[in-house]
N, CA, C and O atoms as a GROMACS GRO file, in nm:
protein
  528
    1UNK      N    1  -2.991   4.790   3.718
    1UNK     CA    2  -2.901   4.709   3.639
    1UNK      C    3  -2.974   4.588   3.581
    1UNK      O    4  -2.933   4.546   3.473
    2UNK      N    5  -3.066   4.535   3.634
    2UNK     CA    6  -3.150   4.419   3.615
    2UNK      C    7  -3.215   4.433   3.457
    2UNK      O    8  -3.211   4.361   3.357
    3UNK      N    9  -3.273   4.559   3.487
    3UNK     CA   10  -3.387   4.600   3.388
    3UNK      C   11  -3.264   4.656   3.248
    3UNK      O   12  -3.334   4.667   3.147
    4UNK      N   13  -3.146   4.684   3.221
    4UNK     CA   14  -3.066   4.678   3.180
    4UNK      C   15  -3.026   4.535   3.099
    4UNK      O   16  -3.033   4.530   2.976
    5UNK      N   17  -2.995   4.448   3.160
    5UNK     CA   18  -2.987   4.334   3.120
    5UNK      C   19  -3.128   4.237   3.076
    5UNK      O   20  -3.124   4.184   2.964
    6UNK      N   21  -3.215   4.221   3.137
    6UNK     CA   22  -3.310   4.208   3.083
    6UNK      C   23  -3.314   4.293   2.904
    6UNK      O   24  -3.287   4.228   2.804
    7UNK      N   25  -3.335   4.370   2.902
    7UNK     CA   26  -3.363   4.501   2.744
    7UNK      C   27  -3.271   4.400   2.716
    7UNK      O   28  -3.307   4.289   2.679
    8UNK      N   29  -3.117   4.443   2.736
    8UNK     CA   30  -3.055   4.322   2.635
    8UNK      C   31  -3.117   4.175   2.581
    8UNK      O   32  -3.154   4.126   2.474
    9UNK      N   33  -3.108   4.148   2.674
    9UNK     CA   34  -3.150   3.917   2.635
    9UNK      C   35  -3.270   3.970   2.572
    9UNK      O   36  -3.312   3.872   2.509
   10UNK      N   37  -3.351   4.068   2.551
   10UNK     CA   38  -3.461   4.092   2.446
   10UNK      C   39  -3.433   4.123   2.337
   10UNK      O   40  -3.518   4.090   2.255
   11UNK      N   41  -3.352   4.172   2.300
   11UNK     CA   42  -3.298   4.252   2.180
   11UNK      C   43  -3.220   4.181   2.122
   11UNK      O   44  -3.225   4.171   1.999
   12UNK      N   45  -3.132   4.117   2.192
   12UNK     CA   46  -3.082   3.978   2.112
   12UNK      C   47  -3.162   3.900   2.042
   12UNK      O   48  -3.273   3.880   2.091
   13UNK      N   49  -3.131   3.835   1.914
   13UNK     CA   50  -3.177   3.767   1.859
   13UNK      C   51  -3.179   3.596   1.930
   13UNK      O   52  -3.064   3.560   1.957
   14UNK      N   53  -3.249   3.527   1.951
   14UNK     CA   54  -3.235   3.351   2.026
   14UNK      C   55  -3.146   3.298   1.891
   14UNK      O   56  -3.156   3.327   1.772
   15UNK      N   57  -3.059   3.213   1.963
   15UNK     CA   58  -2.974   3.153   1.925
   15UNK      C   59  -3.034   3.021   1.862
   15UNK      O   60  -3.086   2.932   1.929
   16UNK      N   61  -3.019   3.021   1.713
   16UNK     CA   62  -3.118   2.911   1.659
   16UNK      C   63  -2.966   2.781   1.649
   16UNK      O   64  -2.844   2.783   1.630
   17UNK      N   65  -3.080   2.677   1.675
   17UNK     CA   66  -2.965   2.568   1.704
   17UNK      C   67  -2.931   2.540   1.539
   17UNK      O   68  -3.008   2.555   1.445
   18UNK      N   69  -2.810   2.501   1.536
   18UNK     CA   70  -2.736   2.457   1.392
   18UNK      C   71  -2.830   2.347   1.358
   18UNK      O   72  -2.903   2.285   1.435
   19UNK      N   73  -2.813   2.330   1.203
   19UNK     CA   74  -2.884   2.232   1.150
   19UNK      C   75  -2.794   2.171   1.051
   19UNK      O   76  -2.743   2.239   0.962
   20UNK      N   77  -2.764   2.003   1.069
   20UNK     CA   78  -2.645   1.986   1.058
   20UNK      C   79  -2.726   1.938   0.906
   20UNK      O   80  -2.842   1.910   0.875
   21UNK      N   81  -2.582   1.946   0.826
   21UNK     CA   82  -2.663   1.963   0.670
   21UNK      C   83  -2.624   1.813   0.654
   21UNK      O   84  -2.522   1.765   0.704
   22UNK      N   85  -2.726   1.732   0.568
   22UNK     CA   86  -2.740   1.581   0.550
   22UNK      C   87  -2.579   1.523   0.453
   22UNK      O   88  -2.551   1.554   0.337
   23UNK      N   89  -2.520   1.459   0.520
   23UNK     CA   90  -2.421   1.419   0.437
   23UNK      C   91  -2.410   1.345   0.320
   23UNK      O   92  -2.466   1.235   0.326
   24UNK      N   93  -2.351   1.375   0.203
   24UNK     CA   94  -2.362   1.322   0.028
   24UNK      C   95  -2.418   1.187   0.062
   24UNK      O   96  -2.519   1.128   0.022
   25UNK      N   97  -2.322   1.153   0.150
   25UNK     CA   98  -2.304   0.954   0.156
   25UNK      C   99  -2.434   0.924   0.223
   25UNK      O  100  -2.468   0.806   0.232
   26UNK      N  101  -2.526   1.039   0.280
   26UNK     CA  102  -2.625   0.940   0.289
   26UNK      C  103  -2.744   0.944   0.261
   26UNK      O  104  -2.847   0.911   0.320
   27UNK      N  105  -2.706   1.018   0.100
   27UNK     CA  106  -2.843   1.023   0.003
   27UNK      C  107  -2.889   0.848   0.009
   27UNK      O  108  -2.838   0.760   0.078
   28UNK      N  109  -2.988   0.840  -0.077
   28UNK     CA  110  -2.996   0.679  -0.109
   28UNK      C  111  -2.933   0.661  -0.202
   28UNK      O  112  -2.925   0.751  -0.285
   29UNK      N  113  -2.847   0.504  -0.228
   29UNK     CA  114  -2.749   0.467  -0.292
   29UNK      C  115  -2.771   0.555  -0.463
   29UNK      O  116  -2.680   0.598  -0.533
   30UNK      N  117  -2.867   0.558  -0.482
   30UNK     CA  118  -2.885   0.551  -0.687
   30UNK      C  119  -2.877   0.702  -0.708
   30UNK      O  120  -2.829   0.775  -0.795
   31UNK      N  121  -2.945   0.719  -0.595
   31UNK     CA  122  -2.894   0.870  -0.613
   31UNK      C  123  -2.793   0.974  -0.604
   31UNK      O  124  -2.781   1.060  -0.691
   32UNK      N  125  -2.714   0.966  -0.491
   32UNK     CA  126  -2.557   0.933  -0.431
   32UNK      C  127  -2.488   0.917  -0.565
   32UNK      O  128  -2.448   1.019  -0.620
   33UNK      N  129  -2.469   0.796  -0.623
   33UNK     CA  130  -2.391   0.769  -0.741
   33UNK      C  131  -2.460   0.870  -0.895
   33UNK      O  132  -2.384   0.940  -0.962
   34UNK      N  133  -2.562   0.862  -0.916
   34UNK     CA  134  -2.588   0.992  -0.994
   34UNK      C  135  -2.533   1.085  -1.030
   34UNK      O  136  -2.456   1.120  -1.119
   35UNK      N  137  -2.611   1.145  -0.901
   35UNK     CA  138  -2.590   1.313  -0.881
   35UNK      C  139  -2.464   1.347  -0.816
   35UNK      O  140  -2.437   1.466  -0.803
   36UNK      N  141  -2.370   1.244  -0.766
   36UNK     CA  142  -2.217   1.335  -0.699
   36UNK      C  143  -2.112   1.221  -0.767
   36UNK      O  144  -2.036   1.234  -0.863
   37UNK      N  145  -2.137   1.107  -0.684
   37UNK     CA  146  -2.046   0.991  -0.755
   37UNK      C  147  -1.950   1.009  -0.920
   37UNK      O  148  -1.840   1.054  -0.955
   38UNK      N  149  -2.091   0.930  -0.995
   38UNK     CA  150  -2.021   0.977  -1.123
   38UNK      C  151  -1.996   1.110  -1.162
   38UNK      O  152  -1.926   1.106  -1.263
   39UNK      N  153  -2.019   1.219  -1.131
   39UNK     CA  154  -1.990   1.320  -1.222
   39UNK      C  155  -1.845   1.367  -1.166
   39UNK      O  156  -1.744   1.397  -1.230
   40UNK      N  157  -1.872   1.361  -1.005
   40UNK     CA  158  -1.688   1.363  -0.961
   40UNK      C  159  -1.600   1.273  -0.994
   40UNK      O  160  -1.486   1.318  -0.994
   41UNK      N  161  -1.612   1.118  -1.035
   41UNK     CA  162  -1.513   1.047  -1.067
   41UNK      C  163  -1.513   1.116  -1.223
   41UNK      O  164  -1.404   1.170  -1.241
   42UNK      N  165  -1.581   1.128  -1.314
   42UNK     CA  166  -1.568   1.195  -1.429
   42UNK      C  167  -1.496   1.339  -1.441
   42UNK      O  168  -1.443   1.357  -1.551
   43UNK      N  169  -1.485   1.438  -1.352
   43UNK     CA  170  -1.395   1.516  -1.345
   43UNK      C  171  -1.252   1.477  -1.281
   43UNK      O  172  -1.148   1.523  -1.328
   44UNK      N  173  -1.253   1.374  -1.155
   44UNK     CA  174  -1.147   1.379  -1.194
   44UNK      C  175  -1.013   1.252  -1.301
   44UNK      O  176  -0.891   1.250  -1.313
   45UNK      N  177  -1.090   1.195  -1.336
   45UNK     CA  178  -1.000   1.145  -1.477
   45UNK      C  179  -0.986   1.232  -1.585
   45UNK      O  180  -0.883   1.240  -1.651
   46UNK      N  181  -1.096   1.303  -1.608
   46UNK     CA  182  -1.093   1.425  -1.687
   46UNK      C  183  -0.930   1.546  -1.687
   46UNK      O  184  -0.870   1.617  -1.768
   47UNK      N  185  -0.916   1.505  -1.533
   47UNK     CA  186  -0.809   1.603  -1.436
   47UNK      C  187  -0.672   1.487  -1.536
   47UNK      O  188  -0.573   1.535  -1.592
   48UNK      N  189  -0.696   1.380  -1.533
   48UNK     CA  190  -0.617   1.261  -1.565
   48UNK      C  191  -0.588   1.227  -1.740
   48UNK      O  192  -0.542   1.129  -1.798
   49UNK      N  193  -0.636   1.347  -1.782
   49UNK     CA  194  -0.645   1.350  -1.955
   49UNK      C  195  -0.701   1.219  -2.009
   49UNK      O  196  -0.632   1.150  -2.084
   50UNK      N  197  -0.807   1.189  -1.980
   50UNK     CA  198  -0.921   1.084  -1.999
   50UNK      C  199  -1.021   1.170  -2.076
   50UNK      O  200  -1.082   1.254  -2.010
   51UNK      N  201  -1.044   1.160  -2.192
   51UNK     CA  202  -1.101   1.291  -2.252
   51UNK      C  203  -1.272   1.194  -2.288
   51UNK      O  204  -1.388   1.234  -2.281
   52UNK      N  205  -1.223   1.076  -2.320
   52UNK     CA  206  -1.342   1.000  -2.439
   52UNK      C  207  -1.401   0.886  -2.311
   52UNK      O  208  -1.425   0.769  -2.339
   53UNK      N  209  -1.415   0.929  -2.199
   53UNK     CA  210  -1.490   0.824  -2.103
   53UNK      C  211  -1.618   0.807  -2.113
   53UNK      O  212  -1.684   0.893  -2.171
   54UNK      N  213  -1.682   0.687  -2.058
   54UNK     CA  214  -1.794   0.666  -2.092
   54UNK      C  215  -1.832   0.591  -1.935
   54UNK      O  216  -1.797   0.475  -1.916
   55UNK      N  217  -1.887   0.650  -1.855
   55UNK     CA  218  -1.941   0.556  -1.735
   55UNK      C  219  -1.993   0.556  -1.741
   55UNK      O  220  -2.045   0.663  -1.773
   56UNK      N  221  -2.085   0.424  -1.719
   56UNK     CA  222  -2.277   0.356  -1.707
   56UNK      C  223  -2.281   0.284  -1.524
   56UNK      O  224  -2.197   0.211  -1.472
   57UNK      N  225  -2.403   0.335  -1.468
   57UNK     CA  226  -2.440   0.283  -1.345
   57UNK      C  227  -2.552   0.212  -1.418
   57UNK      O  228  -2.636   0.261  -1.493
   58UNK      N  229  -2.530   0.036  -1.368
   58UNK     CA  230  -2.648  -0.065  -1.377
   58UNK      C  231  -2.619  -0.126  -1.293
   58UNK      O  232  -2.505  -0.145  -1.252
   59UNK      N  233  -2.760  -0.186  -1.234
   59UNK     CA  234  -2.762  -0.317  -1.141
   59UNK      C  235  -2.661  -0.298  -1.022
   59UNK      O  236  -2.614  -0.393  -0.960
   60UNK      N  237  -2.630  -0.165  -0.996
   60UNK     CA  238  -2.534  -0.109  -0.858
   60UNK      C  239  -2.401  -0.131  -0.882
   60UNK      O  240  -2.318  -0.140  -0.792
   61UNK      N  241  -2.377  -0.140  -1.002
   61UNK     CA  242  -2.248  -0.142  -1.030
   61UNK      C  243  -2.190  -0.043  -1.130
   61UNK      O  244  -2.243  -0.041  -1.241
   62UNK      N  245  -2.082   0.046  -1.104
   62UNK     CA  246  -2.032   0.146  -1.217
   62UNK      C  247  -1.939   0.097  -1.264
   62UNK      O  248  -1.850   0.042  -1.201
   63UNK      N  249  -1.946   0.113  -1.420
   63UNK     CA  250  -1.805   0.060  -1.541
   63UNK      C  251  -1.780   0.185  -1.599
   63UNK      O  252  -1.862   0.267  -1.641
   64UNK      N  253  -1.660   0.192  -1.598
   64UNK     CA  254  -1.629   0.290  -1.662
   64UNK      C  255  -1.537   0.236  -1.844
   64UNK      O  256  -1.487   0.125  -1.861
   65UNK      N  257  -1.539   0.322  -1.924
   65UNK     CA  258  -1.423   0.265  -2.076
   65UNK      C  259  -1.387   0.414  -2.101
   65UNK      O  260  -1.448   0.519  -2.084
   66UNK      N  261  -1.271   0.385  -2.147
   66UNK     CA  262  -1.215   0.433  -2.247
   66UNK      C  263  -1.113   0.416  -2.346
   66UNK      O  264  -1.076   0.300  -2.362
   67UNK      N  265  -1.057   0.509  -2.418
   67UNK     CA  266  -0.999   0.431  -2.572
   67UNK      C  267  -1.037   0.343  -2.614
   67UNK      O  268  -0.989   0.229  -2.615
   68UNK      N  269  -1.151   0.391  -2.667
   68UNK     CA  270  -1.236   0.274  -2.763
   68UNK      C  271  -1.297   0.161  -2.670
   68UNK      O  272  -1.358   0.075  -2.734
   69UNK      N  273  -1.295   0.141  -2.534
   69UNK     CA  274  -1.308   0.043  -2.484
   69UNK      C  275  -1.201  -0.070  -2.446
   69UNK      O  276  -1.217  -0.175  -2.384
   70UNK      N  277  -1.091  -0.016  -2.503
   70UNK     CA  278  -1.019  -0.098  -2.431
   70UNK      C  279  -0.941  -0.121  -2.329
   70UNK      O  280  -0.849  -0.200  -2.315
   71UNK      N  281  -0.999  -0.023  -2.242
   71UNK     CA  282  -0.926   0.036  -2.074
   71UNK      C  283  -1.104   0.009  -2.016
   71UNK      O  284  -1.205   0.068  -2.055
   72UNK      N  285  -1.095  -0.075  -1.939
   72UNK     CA  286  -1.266  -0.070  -1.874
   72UNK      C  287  -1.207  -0.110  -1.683
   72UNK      O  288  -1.104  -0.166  -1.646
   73UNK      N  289  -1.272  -0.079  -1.636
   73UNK     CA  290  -1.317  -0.085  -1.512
   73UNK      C  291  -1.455  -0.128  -1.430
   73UNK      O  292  -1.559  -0.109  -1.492
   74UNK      N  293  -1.460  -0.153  -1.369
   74UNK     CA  294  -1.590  -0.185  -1.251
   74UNK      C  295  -1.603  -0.144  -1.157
   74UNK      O  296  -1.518  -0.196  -1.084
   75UNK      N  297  -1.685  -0.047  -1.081
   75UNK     CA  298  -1.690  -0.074  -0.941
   75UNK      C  299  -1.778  -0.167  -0.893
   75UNK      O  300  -1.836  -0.213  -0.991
   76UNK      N  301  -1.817  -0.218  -0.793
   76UNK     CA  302  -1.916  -0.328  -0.765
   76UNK      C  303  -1.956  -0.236  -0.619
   76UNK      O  304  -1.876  -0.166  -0.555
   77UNK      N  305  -2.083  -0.256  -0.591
   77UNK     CA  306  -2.193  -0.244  -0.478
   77UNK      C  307  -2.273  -0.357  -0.442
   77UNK      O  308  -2.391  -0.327  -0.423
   78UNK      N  309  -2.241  -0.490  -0.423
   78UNK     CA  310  -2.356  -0.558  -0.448
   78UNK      C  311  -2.486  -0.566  -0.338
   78UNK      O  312  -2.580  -0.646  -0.336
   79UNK      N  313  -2.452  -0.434  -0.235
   79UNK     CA  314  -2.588  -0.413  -0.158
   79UNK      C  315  -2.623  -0.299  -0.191
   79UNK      O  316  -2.716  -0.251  -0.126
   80UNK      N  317  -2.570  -0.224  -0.292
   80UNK     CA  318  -2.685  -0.097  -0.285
   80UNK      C  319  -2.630  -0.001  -0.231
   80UNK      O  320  -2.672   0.113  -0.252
   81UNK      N  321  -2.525  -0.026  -0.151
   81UNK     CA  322  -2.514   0.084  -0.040
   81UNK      C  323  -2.325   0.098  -0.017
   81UNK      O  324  -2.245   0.007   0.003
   82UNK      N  325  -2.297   0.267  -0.032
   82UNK     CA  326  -2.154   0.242  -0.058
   82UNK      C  327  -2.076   0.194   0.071
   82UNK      O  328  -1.958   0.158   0.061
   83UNK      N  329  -2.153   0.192   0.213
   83UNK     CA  330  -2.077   0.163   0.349
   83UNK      C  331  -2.074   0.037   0.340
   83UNK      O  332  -2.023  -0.007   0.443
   84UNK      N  333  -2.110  -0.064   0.254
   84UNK     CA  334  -2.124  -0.185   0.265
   84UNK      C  335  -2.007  -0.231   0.160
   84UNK      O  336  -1.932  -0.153   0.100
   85UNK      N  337  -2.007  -0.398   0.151
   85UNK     CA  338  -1.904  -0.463   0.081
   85UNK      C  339  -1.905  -0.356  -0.048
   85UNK      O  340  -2.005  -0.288  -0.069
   86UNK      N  341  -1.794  -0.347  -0.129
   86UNK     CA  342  -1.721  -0.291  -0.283
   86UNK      C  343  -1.613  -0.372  -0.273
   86UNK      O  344  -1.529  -0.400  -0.188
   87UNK      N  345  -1.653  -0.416  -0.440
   87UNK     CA  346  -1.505  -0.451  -0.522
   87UNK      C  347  -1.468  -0.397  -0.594
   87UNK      O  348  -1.512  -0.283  -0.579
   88UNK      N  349  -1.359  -0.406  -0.737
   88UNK     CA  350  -1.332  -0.360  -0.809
   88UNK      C  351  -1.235  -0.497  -0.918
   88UNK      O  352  -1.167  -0.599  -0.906
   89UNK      N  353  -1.300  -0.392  -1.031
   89UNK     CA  354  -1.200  -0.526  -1.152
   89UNK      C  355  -1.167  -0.401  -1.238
   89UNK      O  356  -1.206  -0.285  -1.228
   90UNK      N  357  -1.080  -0.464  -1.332
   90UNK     CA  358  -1.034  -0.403  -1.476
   90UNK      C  359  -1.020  -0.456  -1.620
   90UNK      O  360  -1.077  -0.564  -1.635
   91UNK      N  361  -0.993  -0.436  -1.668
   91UNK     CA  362  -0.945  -0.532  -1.783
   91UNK      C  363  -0.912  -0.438  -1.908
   91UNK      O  364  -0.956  -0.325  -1.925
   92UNK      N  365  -0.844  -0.493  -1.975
   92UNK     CA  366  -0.762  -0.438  -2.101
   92UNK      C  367  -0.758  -0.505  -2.196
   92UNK      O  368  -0.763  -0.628  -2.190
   93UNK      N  369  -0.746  -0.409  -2.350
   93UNK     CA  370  -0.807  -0.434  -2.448
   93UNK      C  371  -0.828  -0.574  -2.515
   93UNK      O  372  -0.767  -0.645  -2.594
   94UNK      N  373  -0.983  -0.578  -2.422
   94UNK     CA  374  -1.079  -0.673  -2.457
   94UNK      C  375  -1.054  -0.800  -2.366
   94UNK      O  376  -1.139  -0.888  -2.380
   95UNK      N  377  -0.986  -0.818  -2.306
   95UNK     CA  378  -0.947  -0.945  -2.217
   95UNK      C  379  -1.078  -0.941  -2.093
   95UNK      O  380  -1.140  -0.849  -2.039
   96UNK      N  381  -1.080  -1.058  -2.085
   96UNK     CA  382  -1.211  -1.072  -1.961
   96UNK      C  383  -1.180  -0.981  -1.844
   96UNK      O  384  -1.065  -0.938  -1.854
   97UNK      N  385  -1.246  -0.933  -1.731
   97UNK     CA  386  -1.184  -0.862  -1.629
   97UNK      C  387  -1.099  -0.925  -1.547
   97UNK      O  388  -1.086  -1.046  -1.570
   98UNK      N  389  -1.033  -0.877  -1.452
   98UNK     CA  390  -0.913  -0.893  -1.364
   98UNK      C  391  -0.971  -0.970  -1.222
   98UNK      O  392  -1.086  -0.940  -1.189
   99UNK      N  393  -0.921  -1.034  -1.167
   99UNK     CA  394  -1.007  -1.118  -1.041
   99UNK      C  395  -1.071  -0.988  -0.963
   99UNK      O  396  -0.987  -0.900  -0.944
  100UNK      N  397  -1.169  -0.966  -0.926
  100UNK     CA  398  -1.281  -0.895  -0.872
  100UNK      C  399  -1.227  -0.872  -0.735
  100UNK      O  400  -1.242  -0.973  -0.666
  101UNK      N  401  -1.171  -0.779  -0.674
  101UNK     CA  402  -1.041  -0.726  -0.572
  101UNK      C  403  -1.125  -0.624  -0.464
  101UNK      O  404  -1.207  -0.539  -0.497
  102UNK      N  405  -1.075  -0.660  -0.314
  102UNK     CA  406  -1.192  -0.609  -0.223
  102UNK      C  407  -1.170  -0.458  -0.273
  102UNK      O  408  -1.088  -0.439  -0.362
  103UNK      N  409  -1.228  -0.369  -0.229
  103UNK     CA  410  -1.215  -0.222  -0.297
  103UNK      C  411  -1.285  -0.094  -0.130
  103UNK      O  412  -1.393  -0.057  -0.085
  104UNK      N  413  -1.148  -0.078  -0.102
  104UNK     CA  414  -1.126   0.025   0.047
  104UNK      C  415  -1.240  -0.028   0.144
  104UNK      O  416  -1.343   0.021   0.191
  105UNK      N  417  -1.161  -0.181   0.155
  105UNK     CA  418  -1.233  -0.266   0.227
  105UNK      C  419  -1.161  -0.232   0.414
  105UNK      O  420  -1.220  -0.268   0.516
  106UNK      N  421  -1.068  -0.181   0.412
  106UNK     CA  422  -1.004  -0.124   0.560
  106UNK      C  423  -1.072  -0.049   0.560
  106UNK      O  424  -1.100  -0.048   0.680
  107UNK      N  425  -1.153   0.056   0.502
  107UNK     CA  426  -1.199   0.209   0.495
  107UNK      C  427  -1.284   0.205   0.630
  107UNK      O  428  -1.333   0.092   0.631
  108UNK      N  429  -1.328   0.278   0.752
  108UNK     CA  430  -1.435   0.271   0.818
  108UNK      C  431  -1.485   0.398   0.757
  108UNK      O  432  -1.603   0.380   0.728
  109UNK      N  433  -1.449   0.504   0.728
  109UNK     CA  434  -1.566   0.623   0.702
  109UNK      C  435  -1.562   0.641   0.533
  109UNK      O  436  -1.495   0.733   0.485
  110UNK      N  437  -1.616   0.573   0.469
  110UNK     CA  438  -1.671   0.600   0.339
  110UNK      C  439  -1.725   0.723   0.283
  110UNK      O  440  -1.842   0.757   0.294
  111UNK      N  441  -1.618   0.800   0.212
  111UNK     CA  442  -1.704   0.945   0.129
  111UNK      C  443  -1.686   0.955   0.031
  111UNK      O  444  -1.623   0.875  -0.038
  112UNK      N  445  -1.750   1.087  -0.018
  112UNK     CA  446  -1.715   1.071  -0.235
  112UNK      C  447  -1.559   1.076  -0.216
  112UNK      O  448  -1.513   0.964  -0.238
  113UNK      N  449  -1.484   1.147  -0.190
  113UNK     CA  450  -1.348   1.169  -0.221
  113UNK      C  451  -1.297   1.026  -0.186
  113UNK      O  452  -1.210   0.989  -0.264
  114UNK      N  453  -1.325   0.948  -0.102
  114UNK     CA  454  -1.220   0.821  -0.052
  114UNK      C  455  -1.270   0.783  -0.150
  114UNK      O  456  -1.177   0.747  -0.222
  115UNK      N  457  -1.397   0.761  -0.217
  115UNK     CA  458  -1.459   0.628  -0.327
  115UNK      C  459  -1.389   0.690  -0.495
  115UNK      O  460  -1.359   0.614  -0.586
  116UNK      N  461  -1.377   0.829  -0.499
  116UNK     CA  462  -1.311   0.887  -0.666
  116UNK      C  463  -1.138   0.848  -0.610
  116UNK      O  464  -1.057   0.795  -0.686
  117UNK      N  465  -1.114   0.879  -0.500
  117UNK     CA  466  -0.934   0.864  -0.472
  117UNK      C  467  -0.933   0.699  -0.523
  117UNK      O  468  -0.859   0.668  -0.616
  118UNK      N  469  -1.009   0.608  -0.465
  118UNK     CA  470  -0.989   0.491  -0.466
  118UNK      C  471  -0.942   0.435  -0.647
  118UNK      O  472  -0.844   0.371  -0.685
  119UNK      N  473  -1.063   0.493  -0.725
  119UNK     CA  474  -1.080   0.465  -0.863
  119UNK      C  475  -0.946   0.476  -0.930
  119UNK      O  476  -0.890   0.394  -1.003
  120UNK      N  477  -0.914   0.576  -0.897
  120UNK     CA  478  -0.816   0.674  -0.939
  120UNK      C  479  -0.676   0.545  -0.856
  120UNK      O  480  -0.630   0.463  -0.936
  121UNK      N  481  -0.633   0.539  -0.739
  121UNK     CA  482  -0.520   0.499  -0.759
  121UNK      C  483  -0.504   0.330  -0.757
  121UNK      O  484  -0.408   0.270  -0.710
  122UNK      N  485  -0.611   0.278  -0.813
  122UNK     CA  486  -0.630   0.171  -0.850
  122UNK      C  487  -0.598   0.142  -1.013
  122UNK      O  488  -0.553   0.036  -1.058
  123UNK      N  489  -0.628   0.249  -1.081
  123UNK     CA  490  -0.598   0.285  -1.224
  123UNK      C  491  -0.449   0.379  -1.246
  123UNK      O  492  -0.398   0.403  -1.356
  124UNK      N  493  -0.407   0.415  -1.133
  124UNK     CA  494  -0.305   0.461  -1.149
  124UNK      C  495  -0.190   0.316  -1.127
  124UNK      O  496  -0.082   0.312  -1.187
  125UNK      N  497  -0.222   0.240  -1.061
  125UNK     CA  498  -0.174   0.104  -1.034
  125UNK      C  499  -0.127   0.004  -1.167
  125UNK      O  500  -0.037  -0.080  -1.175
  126UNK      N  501  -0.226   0.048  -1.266
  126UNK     CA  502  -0.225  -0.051  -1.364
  126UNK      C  503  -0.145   0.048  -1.474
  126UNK      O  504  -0.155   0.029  -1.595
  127UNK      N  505  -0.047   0.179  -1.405
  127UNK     CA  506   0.020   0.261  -1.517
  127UNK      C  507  -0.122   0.322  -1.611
  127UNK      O  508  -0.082   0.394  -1.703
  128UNK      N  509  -0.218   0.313  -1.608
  128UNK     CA  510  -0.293   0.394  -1.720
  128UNK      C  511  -0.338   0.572  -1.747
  128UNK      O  512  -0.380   0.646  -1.836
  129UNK      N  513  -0.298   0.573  -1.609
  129UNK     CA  514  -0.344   0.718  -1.618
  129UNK      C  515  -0.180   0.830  -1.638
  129UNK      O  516  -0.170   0.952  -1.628
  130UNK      N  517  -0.077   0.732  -1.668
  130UNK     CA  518   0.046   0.773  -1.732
  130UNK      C  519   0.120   0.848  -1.641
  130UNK      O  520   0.039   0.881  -1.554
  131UNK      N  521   0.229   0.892  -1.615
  131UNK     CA  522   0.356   0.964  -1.572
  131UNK      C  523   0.358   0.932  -1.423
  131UNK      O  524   0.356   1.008  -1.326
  132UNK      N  525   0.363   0.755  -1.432
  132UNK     CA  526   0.394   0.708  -1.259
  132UNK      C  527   0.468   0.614  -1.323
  132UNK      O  528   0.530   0.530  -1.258
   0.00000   0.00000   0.00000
């Protein structure tokens, strides 16, 4: 029976340990916002009939416009890094931005979906993304 069981545990393949796959959030910041950030907040306003958007990442901060520019937004990073302080502003056509507002400052686990949900019902707040 030995030599039985033995043949088995040989013939089995070893059990390779999982390899846990690196999470979005903890690419490095510029890249993070790049390659997942903006292109998911851009689909989903897109989802939001936002057809003519225009988002620019500078200096760790994303703005987003549209209609001509006169719907703009901010996100703010001012470390670089999305687990750290974020604000957020707005402003409308053409008026300076809106007082600079903590932005899912309760949040403890920071991911793309909490940071595009955030955008989103912050702009849904100000009625712009229509039928609320």
């Amino acid at each position: 029976m030995a030599e039985a069981e033995k043949k088995a545990a040989e013939a089995a393949p070893a059990a390779k340990p999982k390899e846990k796959k690196p999470k979005l959030e903890d690419k490095p910041f510029a890249e993070f916002v790049q390659q997942d950030y903006l292109p998911a907040l851009e689909k989903a306003l897109a989802a939001k009939n936002i057809s003519d958007l225009q988002l620019n990442f500078v200096d760790n901060n994303i703005t987003g416009e549209w209609l001509n520019g006169t719907r703009q937004f901010t996100v703010y990073f001012p470390e670089g890094d999305i687990k750290k302080q974020r604000a957020f502003s707005w402003s409308n056509t053409g008026s300076n931005p809106s007082t600079i507002e903590p932005f899912l400052g309760d949040e403890r686990k920071i991911t793309l979906e909490l940071l595009v949900f955030g955008v989103i019902q912050r702009l849904n707040a100000q009625k712009w993304l229509g039928g609320n």
